[in-house]
C-alpha positions in Angstrom: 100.3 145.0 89.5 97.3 147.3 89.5 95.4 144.2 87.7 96.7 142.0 90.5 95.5 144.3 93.0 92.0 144.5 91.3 92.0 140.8 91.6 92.6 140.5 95.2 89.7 142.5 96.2 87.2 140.9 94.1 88.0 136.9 93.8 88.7 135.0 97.0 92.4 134.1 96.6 93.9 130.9 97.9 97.4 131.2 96.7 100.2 134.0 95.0 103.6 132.8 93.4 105.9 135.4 92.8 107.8 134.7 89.4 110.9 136.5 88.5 109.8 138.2 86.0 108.0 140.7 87.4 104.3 138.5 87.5 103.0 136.9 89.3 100.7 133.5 89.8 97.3 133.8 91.0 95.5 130.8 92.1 91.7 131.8 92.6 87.9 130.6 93.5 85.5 132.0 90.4 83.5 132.8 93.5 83.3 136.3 94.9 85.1 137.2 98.1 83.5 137.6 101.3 83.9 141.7 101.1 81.6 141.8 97.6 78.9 139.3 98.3 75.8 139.2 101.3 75.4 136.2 103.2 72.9 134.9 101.6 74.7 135.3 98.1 76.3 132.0 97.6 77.3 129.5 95.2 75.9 125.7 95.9 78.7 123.5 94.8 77.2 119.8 93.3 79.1 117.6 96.2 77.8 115.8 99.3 79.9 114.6 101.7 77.0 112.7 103.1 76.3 110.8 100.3 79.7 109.7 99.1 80.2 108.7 103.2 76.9 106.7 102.4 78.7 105.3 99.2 81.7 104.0 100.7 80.1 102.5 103.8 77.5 100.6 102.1 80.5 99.2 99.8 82.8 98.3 103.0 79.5 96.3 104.2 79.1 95.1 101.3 82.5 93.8 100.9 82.6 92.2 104.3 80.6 89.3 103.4 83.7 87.9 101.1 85.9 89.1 104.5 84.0 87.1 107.0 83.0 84.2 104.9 84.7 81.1 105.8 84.3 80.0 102.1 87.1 81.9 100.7 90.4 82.2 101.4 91.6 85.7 101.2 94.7 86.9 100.5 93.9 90.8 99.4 91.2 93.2 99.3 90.9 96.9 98.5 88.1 99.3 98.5 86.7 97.8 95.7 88.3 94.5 94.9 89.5 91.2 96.4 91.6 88.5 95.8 90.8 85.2 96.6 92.4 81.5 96.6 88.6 80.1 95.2 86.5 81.0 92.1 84.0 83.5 93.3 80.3 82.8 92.8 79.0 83.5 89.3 76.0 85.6 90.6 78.8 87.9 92.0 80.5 88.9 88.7 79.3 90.6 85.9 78.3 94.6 84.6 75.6 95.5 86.7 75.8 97.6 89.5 77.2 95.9 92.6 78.5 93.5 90.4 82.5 92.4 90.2 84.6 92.4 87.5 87.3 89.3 87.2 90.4 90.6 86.3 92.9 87.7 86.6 93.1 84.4 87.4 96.3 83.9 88.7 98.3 80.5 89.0 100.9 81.9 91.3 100.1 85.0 92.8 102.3 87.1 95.7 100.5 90.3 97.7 103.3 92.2 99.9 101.6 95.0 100.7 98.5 97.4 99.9 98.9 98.1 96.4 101.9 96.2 96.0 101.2 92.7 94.3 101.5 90.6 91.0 100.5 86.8 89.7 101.1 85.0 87.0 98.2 83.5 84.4 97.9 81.1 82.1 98.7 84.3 79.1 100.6 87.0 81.3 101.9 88.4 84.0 101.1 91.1 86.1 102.6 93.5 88.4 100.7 96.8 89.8 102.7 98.7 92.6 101.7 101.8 93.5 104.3 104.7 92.4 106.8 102.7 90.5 106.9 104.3 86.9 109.1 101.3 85.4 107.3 98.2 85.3 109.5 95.2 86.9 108.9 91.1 86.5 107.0 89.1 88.2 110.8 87.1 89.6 112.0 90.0 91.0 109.0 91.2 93.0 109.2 87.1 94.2 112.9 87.8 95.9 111.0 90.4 98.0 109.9 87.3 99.9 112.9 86.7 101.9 113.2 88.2 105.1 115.1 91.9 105.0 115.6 91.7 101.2 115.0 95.1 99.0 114.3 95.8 96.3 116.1 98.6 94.6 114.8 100.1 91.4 115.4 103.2 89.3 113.6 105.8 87.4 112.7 109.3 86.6 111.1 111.7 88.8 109.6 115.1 87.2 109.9 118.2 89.3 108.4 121.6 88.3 110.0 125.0 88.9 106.9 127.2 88.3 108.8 130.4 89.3 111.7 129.9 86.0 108.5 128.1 84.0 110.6 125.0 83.9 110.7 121.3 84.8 113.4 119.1 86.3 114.2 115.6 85.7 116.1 113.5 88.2 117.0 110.1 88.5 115.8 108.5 91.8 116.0 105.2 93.6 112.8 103.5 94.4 113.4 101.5 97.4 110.6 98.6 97.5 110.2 96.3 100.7 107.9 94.8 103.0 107.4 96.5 105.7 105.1 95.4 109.1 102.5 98.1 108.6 98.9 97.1 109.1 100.2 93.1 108.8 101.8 90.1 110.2 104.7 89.0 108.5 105.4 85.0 108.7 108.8 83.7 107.2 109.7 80.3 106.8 
């Protein structure tokens, strides 16, 4: 405890977990706290909110030409990425920077929500949705396509128990669906 104590006073604390074994969990800045250091006695950290702003601005403009251009069909975009019925203009892809990479060419393709999507090539399929540990077919995220269908899926979900130094592992249901959030939904 006297160690603890010591602590406290010099290192600008965020966060104390009591264990039951008589320690405890100290999560810290390496900075000094406001009671040893002068005003001007700072650390600079290497991050600028300005310039990442800049970054991902310049990268939603950029990606707004694919959005607005009558030329393609879209059916999905991301910060980064977008999916589109037509092959995108050669000039477009490739390794240098502002460039595109093309993942997939997909024959069939289905896109139910942000992160939630799959398609089928000419070699494989794929399915990428966001928080589902267990990977499921291609067909099965298809029945999602009916109106008030669900899709119910399980799998393993870690918890920690810092204070016993021990993890948990419980079996959950993932409940996947299409919901109206940010979207229009059209049924047949």
């Amino acid at each position: 405890m006297k160690k603890a104590k010591e602590l406290y006073s010099k290192l600008n604390v965020t966060n104390i977990i009591v264990l039951k074994n008589g320690k405890e969990l100290i999560s810290f800045f390496n900075e000094p706290s406001s009671a040893d250091s002068s005003e001007n006695d700072f650390d600079i950290k290497n991050v600028s909110v300005i310039v990442s702003s800049m970054v991902t601005a310049a990268a939603r403009i950029y990606m707004s030409q694919f959005k607005i251009n009558k030329g393609y069909i879209l059916y999905y975009t991301d910060t980064d990425s977008i999916d589109i019925v037509s092959e995108l203009d050669p000039k477009f892809i490739g390794k240098k920077l502002g460039q595109m990479k093309l993942e997939h060419i997909f024959k069939d393709a289905i896109f139910l929500a942000q992160k939630v999507y799959g398609g089928i090539t000419d070699d494989y399929e794929y399915v990428r949705i966001k928080g589902l540990k267990n990977p499921i077919k291609f067909n099965e995220l298809k029945t999602l396509l009916k109106k008030d269908s669900k899709l119910k899926i399980k799998q393993e979900k870690w918890y920690s128990d810092i204070s016993n130094g021990k993890f948990h592992i419980k079996d959950e249901i993932y409940t996947l669906m299409v919901t109206d959030n940010k979207r229009n939904l059209l049924y047949n």
